[in-house]
Short mmCIF file of the C-alpha atoms (twelve columns), coordinates in Angstrom:
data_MODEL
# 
_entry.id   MODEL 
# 
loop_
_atom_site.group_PDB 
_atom_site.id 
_atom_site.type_symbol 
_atom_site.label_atom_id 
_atom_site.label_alt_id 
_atom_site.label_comp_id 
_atom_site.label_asym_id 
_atom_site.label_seq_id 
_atom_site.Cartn_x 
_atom_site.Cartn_y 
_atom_site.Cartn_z 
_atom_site.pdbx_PDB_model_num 
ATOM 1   C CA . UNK A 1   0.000   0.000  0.000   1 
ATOM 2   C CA . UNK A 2   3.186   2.161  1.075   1 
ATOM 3   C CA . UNK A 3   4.517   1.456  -2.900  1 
ATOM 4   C CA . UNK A 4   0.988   2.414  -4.138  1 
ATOM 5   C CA . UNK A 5   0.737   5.797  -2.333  1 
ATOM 6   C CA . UNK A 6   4.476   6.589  -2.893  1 
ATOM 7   C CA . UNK A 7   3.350   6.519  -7.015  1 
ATOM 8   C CA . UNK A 8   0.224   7.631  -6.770  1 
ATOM 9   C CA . UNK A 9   1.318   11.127 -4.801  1 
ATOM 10  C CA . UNK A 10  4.866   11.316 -7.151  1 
ATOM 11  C CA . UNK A 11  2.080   10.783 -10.038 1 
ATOM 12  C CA . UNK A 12  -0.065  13.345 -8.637  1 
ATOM 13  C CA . UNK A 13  2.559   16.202 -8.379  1 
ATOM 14  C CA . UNK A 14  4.106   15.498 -11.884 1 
ATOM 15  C CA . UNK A 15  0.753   15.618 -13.182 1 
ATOM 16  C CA . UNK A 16  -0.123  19.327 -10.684 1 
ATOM 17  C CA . UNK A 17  3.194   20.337 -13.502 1 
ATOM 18  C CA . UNK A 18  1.488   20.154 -16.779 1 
ATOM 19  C CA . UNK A 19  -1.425  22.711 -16.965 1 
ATOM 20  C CA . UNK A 20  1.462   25.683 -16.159 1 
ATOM 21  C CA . UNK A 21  3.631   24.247 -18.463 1 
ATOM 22  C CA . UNK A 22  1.120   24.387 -21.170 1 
ATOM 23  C CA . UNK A 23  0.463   27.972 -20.170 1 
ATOM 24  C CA . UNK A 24  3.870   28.779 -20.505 1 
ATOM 25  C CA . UNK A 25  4.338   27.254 -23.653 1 
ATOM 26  C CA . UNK A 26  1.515   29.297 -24.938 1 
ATOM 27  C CA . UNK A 27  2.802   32.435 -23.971 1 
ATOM 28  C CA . UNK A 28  6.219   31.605 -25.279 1 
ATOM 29  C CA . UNK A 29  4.818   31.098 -28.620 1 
ATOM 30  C CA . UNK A 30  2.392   33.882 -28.271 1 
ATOM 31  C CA . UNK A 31  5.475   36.530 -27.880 1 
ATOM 32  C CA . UNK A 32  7.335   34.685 -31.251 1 
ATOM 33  C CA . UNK A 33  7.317   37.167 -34.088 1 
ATOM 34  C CA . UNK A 34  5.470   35.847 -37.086 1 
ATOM 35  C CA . UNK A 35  1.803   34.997 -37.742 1 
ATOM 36  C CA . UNK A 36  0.507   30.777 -37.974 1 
ATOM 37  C CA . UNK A 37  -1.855  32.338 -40.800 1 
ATOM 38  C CA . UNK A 38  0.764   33.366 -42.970 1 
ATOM 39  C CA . UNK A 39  2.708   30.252 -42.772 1 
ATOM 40  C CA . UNK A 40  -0.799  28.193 -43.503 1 
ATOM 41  C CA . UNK A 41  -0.872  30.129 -46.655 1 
ATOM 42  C CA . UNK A 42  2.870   30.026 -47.557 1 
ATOM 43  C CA . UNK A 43  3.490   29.846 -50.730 1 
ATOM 44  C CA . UNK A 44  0.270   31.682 -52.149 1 
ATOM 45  C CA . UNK A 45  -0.619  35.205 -52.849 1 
ATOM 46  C CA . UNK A 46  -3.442  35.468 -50.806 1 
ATOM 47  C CA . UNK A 47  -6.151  37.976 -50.672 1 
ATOM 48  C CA . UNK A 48  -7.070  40.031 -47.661 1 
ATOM 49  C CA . UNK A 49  -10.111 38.610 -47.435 1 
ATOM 50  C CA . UNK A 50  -8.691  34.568 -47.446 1 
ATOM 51  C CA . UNK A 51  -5.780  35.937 -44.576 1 
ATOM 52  C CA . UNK A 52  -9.175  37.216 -42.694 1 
ATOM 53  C CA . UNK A 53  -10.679 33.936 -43.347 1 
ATOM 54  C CA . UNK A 54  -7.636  31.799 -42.335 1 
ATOM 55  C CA . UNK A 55  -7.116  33.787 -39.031 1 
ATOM 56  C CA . UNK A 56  -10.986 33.146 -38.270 1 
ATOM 57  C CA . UNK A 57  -10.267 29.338 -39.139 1 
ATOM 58  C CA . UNK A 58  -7.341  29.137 -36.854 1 
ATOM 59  C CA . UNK A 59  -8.971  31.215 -34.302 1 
ATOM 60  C CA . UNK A 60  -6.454  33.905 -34.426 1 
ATOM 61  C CA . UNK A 61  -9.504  36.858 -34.326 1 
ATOM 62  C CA . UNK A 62  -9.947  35.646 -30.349 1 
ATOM 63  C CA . UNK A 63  -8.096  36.887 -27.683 1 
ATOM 64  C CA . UNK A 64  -4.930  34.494 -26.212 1 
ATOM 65  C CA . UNK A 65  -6.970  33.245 -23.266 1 
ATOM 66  C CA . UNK A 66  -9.720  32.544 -25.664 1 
ATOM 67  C CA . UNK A 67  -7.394  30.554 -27.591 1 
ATOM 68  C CA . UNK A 68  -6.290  28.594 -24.532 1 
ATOM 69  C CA . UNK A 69  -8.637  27.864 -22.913 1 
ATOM 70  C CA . UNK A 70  -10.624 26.312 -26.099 1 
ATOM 71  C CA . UNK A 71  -7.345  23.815 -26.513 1 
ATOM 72  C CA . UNK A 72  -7.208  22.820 -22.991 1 
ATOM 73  C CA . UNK A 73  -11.050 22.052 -22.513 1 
ATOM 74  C CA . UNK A 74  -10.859 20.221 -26.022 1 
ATOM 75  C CA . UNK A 75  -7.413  18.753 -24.048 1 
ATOM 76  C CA . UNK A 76  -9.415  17.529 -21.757 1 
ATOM 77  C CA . UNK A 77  -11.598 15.313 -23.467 1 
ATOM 78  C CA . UNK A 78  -8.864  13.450 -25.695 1 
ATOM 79  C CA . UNK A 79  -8.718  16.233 -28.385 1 
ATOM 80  C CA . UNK A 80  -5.251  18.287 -28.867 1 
ATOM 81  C CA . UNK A 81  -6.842  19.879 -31.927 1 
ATOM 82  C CA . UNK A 82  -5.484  20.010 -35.567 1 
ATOM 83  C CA . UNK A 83  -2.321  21.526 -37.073 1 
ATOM 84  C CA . UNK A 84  -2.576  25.113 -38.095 1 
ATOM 85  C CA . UNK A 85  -0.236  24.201 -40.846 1 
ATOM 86  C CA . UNK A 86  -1.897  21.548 -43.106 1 
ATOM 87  C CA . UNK A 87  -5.045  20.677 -40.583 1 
ATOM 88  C CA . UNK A 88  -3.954  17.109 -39.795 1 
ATOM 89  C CA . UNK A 89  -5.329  15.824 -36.650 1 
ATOM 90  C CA . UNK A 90  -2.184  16.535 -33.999 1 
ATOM 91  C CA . UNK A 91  -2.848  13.009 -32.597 1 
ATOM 92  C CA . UNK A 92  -2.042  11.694 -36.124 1 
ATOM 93  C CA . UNK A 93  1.140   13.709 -36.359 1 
ATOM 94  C CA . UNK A 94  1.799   12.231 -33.288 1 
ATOM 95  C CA . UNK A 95  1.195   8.824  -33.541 1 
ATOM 96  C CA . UNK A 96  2.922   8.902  -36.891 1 
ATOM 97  C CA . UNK A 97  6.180   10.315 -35.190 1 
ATOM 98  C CA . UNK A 98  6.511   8.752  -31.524 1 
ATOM 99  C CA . UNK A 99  7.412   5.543  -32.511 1 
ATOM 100 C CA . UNK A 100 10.491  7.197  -34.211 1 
ATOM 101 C CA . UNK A 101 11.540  9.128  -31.805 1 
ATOM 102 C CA . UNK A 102 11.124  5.852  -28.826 1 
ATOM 103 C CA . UNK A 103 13.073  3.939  -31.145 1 
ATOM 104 C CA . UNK A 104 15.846  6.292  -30.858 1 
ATOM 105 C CA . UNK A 105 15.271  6.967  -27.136 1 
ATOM 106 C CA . UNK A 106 15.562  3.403  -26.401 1 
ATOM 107 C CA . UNK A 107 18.726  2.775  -27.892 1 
ATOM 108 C CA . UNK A 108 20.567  6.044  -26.515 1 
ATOM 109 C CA . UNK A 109 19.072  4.575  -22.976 1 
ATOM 110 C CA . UNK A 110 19.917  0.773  -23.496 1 
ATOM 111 C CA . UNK A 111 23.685  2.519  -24.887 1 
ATOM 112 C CA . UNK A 112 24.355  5.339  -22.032 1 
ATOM 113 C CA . UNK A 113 23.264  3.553  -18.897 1 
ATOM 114 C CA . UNK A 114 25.833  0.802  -19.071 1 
ATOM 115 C CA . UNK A 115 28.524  3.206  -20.334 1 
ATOM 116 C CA . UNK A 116 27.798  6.027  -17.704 1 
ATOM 117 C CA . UNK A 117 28.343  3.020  -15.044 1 
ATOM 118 C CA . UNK A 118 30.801  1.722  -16.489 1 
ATOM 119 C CA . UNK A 119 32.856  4.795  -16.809 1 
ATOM 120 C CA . UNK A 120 31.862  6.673  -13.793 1 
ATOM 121 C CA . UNK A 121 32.769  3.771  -11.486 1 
ATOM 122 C CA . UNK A 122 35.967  3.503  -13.152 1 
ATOM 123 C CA . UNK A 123 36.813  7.095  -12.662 1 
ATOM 124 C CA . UNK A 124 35.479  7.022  -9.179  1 
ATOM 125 C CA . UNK A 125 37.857  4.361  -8.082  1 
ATOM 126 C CA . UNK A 126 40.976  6.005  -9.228  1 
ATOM 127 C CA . UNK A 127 40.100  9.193  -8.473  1 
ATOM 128 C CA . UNK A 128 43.069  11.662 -8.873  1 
ATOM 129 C CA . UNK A 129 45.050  8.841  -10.932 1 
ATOM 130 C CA . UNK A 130 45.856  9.467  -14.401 1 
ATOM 131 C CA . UNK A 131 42.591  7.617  -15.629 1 
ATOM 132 C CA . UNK A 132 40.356  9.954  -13.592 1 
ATOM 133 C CA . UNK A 133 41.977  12.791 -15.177 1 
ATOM 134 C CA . UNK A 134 41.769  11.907 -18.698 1 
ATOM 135 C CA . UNK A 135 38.159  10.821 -17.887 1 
ATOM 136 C CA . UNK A 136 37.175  14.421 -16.082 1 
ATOM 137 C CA . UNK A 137 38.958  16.164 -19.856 1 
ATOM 138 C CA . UNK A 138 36.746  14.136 -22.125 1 
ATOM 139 C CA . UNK A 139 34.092  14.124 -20.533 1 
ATOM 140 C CA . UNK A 140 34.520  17.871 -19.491 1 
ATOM 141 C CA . UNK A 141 35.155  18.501 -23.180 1 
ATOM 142 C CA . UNK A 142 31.971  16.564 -24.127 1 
ATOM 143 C CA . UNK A 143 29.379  18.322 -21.866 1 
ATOM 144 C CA . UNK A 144 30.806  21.495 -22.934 1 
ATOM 145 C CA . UNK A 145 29.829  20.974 -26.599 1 
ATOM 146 C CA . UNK A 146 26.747  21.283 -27.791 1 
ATOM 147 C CA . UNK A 147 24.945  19.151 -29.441 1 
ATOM 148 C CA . UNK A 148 24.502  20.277 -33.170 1 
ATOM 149 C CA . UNK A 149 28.063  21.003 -32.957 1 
ATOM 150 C CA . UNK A 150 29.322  17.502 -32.022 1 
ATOM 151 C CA . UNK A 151 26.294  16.391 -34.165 1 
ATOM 152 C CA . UNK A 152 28.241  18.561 -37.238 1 
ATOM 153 C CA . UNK A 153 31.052  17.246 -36.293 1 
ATOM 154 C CA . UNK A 154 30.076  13.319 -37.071 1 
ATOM 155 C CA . UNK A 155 28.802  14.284 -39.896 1 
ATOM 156 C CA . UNK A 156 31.588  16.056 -41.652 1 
ATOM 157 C CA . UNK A 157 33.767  13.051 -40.209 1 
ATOM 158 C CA . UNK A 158 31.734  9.744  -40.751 1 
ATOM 159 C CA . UNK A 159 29.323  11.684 -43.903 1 
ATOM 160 C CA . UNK A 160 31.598  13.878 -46.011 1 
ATOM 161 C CA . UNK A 161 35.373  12.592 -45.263 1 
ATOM 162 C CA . UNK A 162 34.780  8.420  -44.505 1 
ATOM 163 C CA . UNK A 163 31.640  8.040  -46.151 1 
ATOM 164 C CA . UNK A 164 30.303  5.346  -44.107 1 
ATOM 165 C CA . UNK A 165 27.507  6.769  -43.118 1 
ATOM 166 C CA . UNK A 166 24.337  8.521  -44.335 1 
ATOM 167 C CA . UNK A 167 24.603  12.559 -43.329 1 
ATOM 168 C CA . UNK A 168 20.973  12.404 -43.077 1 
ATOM 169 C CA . UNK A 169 18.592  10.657 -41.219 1 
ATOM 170 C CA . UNK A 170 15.882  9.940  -43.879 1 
ATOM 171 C CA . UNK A 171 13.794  7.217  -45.189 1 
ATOM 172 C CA . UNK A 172 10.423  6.391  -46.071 1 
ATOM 173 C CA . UNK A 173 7.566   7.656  -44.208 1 
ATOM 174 C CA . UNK A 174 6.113   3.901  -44.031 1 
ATOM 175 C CA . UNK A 175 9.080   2.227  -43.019 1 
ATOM 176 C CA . UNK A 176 10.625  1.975  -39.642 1 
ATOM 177 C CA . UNK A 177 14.139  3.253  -38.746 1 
ATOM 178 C CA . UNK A 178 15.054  -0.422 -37.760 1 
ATOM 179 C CA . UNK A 179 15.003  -1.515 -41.545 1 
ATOM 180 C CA . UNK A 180 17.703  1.172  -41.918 1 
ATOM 181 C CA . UNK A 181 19.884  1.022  -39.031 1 
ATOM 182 C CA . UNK A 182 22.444  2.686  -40.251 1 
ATOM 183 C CA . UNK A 183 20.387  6.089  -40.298 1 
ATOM 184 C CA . UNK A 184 20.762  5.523  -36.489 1 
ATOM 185 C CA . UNK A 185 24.417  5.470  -36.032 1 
ATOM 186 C CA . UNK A 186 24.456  9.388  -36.013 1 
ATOM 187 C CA . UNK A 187 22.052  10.239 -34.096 1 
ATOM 188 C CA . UNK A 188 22.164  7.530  -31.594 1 
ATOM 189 C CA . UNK A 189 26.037  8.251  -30.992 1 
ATOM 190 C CA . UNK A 190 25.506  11.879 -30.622 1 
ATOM 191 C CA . UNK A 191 22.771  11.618 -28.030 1 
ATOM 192 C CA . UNK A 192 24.901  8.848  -25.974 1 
ATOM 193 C CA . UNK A 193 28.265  10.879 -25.848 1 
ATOM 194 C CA . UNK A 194 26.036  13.937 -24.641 1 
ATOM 195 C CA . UNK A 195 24.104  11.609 -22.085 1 
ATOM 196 C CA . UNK A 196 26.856  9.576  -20.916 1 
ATOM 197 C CA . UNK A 197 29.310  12.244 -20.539 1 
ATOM 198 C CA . UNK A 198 27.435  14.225 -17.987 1 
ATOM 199 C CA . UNK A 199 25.583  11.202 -16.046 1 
ATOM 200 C CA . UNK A 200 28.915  9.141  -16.220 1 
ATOM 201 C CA . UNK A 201 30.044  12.544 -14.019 1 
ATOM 202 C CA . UNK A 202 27.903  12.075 -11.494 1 
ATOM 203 C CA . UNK A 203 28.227  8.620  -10.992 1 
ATOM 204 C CA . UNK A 204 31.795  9.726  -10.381 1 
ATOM 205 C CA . UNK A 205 31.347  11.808 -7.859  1 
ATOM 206 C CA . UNK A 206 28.537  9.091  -6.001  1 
ATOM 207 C CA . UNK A 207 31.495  6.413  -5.988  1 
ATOM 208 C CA . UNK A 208 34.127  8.222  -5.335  1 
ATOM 209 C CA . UNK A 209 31.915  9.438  -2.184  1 
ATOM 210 C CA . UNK A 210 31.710  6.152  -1.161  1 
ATOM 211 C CA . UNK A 211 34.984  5.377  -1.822  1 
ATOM 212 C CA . UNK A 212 36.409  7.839  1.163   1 
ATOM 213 C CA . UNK A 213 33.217  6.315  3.740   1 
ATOM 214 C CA . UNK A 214 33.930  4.743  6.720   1 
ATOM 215 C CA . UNK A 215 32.341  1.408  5.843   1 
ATOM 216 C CA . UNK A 216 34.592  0.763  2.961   1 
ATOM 217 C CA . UNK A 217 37.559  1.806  5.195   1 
ATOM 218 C CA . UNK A 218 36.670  -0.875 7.453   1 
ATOM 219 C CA . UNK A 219 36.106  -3.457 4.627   1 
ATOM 220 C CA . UNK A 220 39.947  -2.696 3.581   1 
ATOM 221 C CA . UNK A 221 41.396  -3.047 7.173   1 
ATOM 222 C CA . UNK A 222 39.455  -6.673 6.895   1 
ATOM 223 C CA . UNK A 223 41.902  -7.451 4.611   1 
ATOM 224 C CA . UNK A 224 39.060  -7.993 1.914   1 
ATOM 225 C CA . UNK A 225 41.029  -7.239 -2.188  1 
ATOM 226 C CA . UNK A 226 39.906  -4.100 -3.742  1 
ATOM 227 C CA . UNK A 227 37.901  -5.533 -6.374  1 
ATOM 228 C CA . UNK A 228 36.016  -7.630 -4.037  1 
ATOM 229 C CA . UNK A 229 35.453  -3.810 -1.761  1 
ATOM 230 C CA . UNK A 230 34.251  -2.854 -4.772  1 
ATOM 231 C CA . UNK A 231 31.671  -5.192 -6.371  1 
ATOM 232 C CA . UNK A 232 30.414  -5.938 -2.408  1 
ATOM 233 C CA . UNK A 233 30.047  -2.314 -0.976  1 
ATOM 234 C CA . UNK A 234 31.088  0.747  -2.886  1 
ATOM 235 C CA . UNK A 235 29.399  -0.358 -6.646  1 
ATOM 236 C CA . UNK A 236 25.765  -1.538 -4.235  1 
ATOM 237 C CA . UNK A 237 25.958  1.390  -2.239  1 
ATOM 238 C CA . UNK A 238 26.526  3.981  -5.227  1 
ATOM 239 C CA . UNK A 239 23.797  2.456  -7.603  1 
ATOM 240 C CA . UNK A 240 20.740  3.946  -5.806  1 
ATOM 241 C CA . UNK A 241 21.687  7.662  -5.812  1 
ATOM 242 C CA . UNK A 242 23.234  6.844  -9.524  1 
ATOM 243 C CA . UNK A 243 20.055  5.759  -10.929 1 
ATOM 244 C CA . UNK A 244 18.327  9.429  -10.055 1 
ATOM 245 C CA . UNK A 245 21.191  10.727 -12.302 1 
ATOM 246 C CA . UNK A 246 20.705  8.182  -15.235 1 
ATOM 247 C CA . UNK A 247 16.834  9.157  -14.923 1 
ATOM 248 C CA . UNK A 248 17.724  12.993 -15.080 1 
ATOM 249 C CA . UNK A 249 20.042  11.657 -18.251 1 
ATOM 250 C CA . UNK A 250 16.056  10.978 -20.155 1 
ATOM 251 C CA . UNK A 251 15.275  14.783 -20.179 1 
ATOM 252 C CA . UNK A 252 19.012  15.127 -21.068 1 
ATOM 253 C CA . UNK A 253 17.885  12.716 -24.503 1 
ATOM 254 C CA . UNK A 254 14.606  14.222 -24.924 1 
ATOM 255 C CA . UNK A 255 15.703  17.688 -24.974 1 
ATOM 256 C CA . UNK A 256 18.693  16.582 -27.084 1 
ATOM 257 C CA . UNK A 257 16.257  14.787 -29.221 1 
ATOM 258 C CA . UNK A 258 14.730  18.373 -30.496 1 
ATOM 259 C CA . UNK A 259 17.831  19.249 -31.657 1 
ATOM 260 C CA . UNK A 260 19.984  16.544 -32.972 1 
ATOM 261 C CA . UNK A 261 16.542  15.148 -34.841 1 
ATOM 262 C CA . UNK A 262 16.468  18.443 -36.796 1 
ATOM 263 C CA . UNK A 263 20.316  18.425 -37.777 1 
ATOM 264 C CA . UNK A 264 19.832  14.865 -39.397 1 
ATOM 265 C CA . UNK A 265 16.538  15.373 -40.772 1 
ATOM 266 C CA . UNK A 266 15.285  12.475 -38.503 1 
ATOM 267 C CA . UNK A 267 11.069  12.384 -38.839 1 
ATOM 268 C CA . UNK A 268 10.139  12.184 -34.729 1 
ATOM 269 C CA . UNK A 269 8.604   14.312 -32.485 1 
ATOM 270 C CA . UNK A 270 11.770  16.053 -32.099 1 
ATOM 271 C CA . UNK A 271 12.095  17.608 -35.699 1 
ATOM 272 C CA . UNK A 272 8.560   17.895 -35.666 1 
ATOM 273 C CA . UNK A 273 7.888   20.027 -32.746 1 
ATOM 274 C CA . UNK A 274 11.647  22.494 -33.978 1 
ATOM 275 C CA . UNK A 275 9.106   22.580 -37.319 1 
ATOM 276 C CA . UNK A 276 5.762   23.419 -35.426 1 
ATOM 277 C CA . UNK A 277 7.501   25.986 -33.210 1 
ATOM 278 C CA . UNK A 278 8.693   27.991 -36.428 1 
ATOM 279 C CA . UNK A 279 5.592   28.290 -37.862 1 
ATOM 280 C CA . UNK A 280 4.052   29.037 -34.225 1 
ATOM 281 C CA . UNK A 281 1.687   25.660 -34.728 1 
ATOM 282 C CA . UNK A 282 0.099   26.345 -31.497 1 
ATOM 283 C CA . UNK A 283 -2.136  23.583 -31.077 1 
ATOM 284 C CA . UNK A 284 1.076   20.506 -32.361 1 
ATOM 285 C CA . UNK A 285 4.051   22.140 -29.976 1 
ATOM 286 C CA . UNK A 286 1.455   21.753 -27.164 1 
ATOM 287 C CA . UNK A 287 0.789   18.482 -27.995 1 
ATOM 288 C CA . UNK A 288 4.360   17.448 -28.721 1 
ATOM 289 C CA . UNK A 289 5.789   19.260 -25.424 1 
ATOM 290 C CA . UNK A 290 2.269   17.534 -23.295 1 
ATOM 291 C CA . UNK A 291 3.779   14.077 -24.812 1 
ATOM 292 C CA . UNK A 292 7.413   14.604 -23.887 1 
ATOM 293 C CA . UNK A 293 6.211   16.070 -20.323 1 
ATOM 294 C CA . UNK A 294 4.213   13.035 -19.879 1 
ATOM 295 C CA . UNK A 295 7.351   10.956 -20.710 1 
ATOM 296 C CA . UNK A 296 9.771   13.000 -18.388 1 
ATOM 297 C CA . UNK A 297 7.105   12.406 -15.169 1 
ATOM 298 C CA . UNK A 298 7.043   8.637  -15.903 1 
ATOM 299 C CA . UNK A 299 10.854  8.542  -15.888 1 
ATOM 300 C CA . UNK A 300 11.386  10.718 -12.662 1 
ATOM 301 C CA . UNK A 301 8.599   8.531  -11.408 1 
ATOM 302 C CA . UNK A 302 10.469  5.785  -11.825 1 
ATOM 303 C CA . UNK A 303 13.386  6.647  -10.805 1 
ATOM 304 C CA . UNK A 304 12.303  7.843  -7.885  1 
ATOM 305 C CA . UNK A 305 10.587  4.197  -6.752  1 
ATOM 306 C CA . UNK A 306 13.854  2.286  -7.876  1 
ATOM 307 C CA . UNK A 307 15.858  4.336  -5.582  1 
ATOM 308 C CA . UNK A 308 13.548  4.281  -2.621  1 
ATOM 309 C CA . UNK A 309 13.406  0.639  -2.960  1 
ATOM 310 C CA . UNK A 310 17.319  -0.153 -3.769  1 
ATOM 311 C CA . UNK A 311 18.107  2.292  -0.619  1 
ATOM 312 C CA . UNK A 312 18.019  0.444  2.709   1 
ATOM 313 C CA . UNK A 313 17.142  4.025  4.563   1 
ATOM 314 C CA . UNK A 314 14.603  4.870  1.949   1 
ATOM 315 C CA . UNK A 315 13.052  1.901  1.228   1 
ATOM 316 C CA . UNK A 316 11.755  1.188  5.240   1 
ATOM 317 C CA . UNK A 317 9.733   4.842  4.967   1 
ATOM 318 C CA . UNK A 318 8.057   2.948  1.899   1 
# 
């Protein structure tokens, strides 16, 4: 019952988050220079009286709160609206994305767990040796760049110079990106050095925290060998506080996602919602960004249950 209260009040609050988000979202866009009505009718000459008619269709003539509040009451019976762009249903756009953009979620996880782990426990038990210190550079240098630079950077390597890999991220609509894996490669490796580099950090500093504790002191004076000190106590004792990281790492990928998805022209909800934004699509960025939100609270949700139950301390208040 503890369990079932601890999810249902973390659900709760992550939940509480999402009607201000969607306010804020709509007041970002609101302030963007540019008009949804013009972009509807790009590439026409259109009369004063079809822009008057298109703003009346896309309910530009109301006032903002007007416009809100009709999207979030239509929101709240299982309708996002349609795209002020080409009036698909935004659930369509949506559902013909997200499967994209999970694939490539999924394999940046399944990728940057193990290697954050793997390389932050490293790190953390040699810290100040020469291994720690190349680690902190790389990794340093890795966090600092952003991630349509390093994303650039592939690409003139791996897409201009050793041609082994596509530049771009594109295939057909009806086909997933698993029958071309090697539209991945890019992308995926992108959003796992970005990932890794600043979770595998953390973990870093967790093991080399328990490293220095009292309890692994002791273990040593046993006599026990290092590598059994550290598969027994410091790697069990660092893994709970490390997974919060690793979960933080998801809104590290989503966010990425936006941006690396629109350098290699990869069709998700990434690319889609840098697209929508542009062209100040109200009703398909608040869709998108309710999605991803929705995504980010299950994670941290998550999270926060496997480290209340793999923490002795924690997991008795459960």
């Amino acid at each position: 019952m503890r369990v079932a209260r601890f999810l249902f009040l973390r659900t709760l609050g992550g939940l509480a988050m999402l009607p201000p988000l969607s306010v804020l979202v709509f007041a970002a866009i609101e302030v963007l220079p540019g008009d949804a009505a013009v972009y509807a009718l790009a590439g026409q000459n259109p009369s004063a009286e079809l822009m008057a008619e298109t703003r009346h269709r896309l309910g530009l003539d109301r006032s903002p709160p007007e416009r809100y509040l009709d999207w979030f009451s239509g929101l709240l019976q299982a309708d996002m609206g349609r795209s002020a762009i080409n009036g698909q249903s935004v659930s369509a756009v949506i559902e013909g994305r997200i499967g994209n953009t999970v694939i490539l979620g999924v394999l940046v996880i399944l990728l940057m767990v193990p290697l954050a782990l793997a390389v932050g426990v490293f790190a953390g038990t040699r810290e100040g040796r020469i291994g720690d210190r190349v680690f902190s550079l790389i990794t340093l240098c890795l966090v600092a760049i952003p991630e349509f630079v390093l994303a650039a950077a592939l690409i003139v390597i791996f897409g201009f110079g050793l041609k082994l890999l596509p530049a771009t991220s594109i295939f057909p609509v009806e086909d997933s990106p698993l029958m071309h894996p090697t539209v991945l490669v890019l992308p995926v490796a992108t959003l796992t050095l970005v990932a890794a580099s600043g979770a595998s950090r953390q973990v870093r500093v967790g093991v080399a925290d328990v490293m220095r504790s009292r309890y692994v002191e002791l273990a040593r004076l046993k006599g026990l060998p290092e590598r059994r000190v550290v598969l027994r106590h410091v790697i069990p004792n660092a893994v709970g506080p490390s997974l919060q990281v690793l979960a933080g790492s998801v809104g590290v990928v989503i966010g990425g996602s936006v941006i690396v998805e629109t350098v290699f022209s990869y069709p998700g909800l990434g690319s889609a919602l840098a697209a929508a934004v542009t062209t100040r699509d109200f009703a398909l960025v608040e869709g998108i960004v309710m999605v991803l939100a929705a995504a980010l609270i299950i994670a941290y949700t998550a999270a926060d249950l496997a480290v209340s139950l793999l923490t002795p301390k924690l997991r008795t208040a459960l």
